[in-house]
N, C-alpha and C positions, 0 to 999 in steps of 0.2 A: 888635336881635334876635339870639337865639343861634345859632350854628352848632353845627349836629351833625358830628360825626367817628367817626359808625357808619356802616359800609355797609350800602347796603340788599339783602334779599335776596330769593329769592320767597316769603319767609316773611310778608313787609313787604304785599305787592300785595292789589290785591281789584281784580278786572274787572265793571264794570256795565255792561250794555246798555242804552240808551231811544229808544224808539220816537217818535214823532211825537204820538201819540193827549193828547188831553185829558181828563183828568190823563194825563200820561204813564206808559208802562207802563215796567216797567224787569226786566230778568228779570240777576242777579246770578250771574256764568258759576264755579260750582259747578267740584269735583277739576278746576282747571285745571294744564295742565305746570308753569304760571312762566313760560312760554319768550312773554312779549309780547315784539314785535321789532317796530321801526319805524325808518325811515331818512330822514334829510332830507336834502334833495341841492339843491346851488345847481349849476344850470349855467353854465358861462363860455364863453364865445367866445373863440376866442385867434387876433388879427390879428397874420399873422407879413408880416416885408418879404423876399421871394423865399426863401420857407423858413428864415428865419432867427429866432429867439426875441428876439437882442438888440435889432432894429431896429423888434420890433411892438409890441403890446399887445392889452390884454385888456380884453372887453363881458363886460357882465351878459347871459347866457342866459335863454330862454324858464323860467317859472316850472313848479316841477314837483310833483306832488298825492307825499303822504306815503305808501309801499308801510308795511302792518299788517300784522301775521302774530300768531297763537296756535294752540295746541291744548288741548284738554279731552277727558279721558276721559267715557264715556258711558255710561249705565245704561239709557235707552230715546232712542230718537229722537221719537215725538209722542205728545203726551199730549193736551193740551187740544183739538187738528185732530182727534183723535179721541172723544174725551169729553171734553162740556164741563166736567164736574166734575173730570177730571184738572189737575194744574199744566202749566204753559206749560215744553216743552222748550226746549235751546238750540237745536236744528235747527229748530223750529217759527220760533223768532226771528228764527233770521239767514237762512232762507227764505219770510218772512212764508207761511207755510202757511194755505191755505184754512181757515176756523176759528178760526184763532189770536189775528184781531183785531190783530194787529200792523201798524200804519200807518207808513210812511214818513214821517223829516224832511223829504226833500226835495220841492218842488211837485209837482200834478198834470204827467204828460208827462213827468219826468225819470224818471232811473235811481233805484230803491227805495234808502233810504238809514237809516243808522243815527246813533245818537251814542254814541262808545263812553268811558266814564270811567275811568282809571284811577287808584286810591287808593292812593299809596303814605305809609307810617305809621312817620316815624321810630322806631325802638326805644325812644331816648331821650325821646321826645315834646316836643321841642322845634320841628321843622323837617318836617313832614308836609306831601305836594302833592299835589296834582291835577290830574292831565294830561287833557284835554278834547279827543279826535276828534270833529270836527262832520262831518255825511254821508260818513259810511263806507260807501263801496257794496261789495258781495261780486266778487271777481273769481274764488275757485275755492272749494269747499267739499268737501272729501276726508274722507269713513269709513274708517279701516283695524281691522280682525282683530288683536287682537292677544294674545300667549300669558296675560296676566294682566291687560289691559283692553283696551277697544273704545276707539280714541279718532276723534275729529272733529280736523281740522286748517282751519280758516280762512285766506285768506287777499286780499287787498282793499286798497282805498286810501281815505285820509283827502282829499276834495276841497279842501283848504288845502298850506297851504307849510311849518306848523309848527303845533305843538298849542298850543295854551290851557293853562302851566302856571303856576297858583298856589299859595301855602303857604296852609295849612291852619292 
């Protein structure tokens, strides 16, 4: 298979949300920054002999959920929680809002969870992937004012250790 040798840029991306619901819903995160951010992190123990690096060694560390971050500029915050003939906002989404119909991935009793897809679309169209968060749960959700858009900033964790990425 061929390798691509373009970079990709946030020209490349498309962020999709999906809910739980049967057929799933999926609300497709419209004037986003660009700015997805995720980090994966291996923790290590490090068994030193009386302070010393040359005489220890090192464990594999407790496993750690994947920190997600974006933002998206905003035109209204609820549409459909407010009339149902409105379309489904992204604050409606990523706060399952009364109304909105948006059901969690994850079981009853657990923390509300998302799955969040991201599409990214070689230039070349040779090497296109898709990166797959499975129950993303919301950790902060931030509206700011701002002189030439309103935007939402997300931010949450992926409950896995690394995403789901495939070519396309």
């Amino acid at each position: 298979m061929p390798i691509s040798t373009l970079t990709r840029n946030l020209r490349d991306g498309e962020l999709v949300l999906k809910d739980g619901s049967d057929p799933v819903q999926s609300l497709t995160v419209l004037l986003d920054e660009g700015d997805l951010s995720w980090t994966q992190r291996q923790r290590t123990i490090e068994i030193k002999d009386r302070g010393s690096i040359a005489a220890g060694h090192t464990r594999k560390g407790d496993e750690e959920s994947i920190p997600i971050s974006f933002t998206a500029k905003w035109t209204q915050l609820v549409g459909k929680s407010h009339d149902d003939a409105d379309p489904l906002q992204l604050y409606e989404f990523l706060t399952f809002a009364s109304g909105s119909d948006v059901t969690s991935t994850s079981s009853d009793g657990e923390q509300d969870t998302l799955t969040l897809e991201f599409t990214v679309t070689d230039p070349a169209g040779v090497a296109s992937e898709r990166i797959v968060f499975a129950k993303v749960y919301r950790e902060s959700l931030s509206m700011s004012e701002g002189r030439d858009y309103n935007t939402l900033s997300f931010a949450g964790r992926a409950f896995q250790t690394s995403p789901a990425i495939t070519r396309l």
